[in-house]
N, C-alpha and C positions, 0 to 999 in steps of 0.2 A: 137551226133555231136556238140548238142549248149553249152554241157559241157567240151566238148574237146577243144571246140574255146577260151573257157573265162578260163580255165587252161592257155591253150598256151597265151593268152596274160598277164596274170599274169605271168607267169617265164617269159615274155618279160620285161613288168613294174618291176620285181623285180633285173634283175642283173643291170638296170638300175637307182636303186637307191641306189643298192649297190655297183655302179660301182667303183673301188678305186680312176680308175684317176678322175672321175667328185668329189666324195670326195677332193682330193689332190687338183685338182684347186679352188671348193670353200673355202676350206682352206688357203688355197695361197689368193686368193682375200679376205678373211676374216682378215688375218696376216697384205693383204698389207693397210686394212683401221685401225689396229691397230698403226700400224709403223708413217702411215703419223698424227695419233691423237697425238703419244706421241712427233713425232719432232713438232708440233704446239704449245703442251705442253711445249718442253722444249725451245723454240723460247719465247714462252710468258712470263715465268720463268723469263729468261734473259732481255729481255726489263723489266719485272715487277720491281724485282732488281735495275735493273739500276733507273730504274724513284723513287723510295722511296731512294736510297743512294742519289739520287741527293738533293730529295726533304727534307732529313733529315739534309743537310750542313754537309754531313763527310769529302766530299773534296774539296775544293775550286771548283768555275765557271771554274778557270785557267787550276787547272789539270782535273776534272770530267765533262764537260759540257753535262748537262740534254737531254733527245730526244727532247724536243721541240728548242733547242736551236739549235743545229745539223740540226735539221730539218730544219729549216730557215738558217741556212747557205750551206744546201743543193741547197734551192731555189734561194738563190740570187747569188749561183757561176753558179744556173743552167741559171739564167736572164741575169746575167751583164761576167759569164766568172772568171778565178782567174787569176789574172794581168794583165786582160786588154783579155787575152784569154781564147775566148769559150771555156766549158767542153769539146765537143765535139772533138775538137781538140787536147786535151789533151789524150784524150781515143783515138783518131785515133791515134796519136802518137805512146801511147803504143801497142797499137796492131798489128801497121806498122811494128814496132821491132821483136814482138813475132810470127807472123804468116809468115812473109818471111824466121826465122830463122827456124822455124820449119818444115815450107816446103823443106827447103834445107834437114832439118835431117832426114825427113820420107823417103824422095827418095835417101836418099844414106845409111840412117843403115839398113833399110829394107832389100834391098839385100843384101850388105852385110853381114847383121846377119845370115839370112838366108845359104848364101855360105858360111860363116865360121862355122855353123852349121853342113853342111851335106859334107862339103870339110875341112879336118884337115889341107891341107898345108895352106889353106885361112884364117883358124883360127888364125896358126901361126903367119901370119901375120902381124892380124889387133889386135887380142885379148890384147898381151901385150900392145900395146900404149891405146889400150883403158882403161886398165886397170890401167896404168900410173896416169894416169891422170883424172880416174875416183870420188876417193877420196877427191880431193884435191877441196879445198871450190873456185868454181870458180871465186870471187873477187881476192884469193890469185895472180890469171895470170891474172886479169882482169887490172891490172896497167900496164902489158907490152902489152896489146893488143890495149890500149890508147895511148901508147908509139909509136908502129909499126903505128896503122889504124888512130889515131886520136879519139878527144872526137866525131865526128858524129856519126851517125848511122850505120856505118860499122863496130866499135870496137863493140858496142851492138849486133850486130846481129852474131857475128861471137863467143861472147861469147855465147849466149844464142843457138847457133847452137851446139857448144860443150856439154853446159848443158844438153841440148833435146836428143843428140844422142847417148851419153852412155844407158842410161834407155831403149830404140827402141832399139839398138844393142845389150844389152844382154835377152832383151824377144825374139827377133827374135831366138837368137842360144839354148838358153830353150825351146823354141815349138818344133825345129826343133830335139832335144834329145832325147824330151818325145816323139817322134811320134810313133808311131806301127809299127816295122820295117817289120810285117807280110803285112802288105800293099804293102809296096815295092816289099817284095819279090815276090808275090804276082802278081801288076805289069809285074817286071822283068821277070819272069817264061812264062807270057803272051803274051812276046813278047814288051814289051813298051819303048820304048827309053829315054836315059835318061832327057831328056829334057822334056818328055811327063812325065815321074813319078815325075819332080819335080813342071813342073807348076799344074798338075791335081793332083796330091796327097799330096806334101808336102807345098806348098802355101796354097789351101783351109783347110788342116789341123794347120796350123800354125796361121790363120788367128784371133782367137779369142784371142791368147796371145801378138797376135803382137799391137791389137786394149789395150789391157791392159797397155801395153809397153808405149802406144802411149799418151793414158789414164794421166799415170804416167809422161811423158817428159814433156805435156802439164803444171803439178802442178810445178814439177821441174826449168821447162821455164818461168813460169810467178811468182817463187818468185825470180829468180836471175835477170828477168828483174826490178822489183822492187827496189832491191838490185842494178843494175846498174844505175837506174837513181837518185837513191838518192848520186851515188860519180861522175860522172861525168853527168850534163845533161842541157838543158835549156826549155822542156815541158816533159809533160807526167804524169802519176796521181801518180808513187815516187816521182818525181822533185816536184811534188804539194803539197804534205805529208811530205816533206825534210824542202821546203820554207817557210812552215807555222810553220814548230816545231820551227825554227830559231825565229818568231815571239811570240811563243808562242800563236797561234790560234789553240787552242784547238780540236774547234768545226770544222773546215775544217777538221785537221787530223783524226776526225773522220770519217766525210765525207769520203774522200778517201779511209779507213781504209773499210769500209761498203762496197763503190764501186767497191774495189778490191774484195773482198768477196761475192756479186752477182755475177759480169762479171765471175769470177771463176767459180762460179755453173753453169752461166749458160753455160757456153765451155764446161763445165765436163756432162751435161747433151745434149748438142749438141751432143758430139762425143756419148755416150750412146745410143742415138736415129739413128744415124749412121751404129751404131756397128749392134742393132737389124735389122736394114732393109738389111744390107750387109751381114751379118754370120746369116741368118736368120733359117738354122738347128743348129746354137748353143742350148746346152740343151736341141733338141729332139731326138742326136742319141747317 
């Protein structure tokens, strides 16, 4: 019997170390302390570089200005404000633009993507103009939408609502393609209405392309916002980067240059952390 006990708990401890998935997860956690060593690496690379090109005099203070330099012009736009106005106010600014427009985008490509997905006359529709007008480098219309709305805040946003919604509206109508139509039928056969098969079946399925979609507008949405305040604007952290190249302040457009590229990561890692608590069977079915 006491041999029998400490067998069986041996093949218990054993398929338990040879279990594949605890394998694959500490792998996975092993990959993910790899990954974040070498972007620290290639982060410090980059500042390393910059600080010895500066410190070597290959290109002027004018064009090249050093991190300590940047650095101090970081803190005294962060003390005194750039023209008299708070950073703060500048980054509300821009984000005032970028998240009202985008909230417009996700509550109307969504369904629509969606409906012109799994409904062909709805496609019809809306697919061509989206298409239209998908290409085309959104500054190109950006002079008649200053023209109609004016330089405020409504030419910006109604561009930047454009920008957003093409990217949302065509991941909506690819989720809803690639879906399993065995589901449906599936469904259907079961009795489920069609209202019942599209919020329970093709919305929770669709879900993780659309957070991608969504992903993507957001990157989309804040370089064309950039892109609008640097031609028509009077705040915001383009209008700030626009002001200063005019002056030849270097050290601000770097400034700005960096603060777009935190605020960036950090939306792109909000929405990320979104994504995983909302689609929370992503990649375990």
């Amino acid at each position: 019997m006491v041999l029998n006990k400490k067998k069986n708990n041996k093949q218990k401890e054993k398929p338990a170390a040879n279990n594949p998935k605890i394998s694959r997860e500490s792998g996975k956690n092993k990959k993910t302390k790899t990954e974040k060593a070498l972007t620290f690496i290639t982060w410090a690379t980059i500042f390393l570089t910059w600080y010895i090109v500066t410190k070597l005099g290959i290109f002027t203070p004018t064009l090249l200005p050093g991190p300590a330099r940047v650095w101090n012009a970081f803190l005294r736009i962060l003390e005194n404000g750039y023209n008299g106005v708070p950073l703060w106010l500048h980054l509300g600014a821009s984000f005032k633009r970028l998240f009202v427009a985008l909230f417009f985008a996700i509550f109307t490509a969504v369904p629509l993507g969606l409906l012109s997905g799994y409904f062909d006359k709805v496609e019809a529709v809306i697919d061509s103009v989206v298409e239209f007008y998908r290409p085309l480098p959104p500054l190109a219309y950006y002079t008649l939408l200053v023209l109609w709305f004016g330089i405020d805040d409504t030419s910006k946003q109604i561009l930047l609502f454009l920008a957003g919604f093409a990217p949302i509206y065509i991941a909506c109508v690819s989720a809803v393609r690639k879906l399993n139509q065995d589901f449906v039928l599936s469904a259907r056969s079961l009795g489920a209405a069609q209202k019942d098969v599209f919020f329970k079946i093709v919305l929770p399925a669709s879900l993780p392309e659309i957070f991608t979609g969504i992903r993507t507008a957001f990157g989309v949405a804040y370089t064309t916002l950039v892109s609008s305040e640097m031609v028509a604007a009077t705040s915001g952290i383009g209008w700030m980067v626009l002001d200063a190249s005019n002056f030849l302040k270097s050290d601000v457009i770097f400034v700005g240059i960096i603060i777009m590229g935190i605020t960036g990561v950090i939306i792109d890692a909000g929405l990320r952390f979104l994504e995983r608590k909302i689609i929370f069977w992503k990649g375990h079915v």
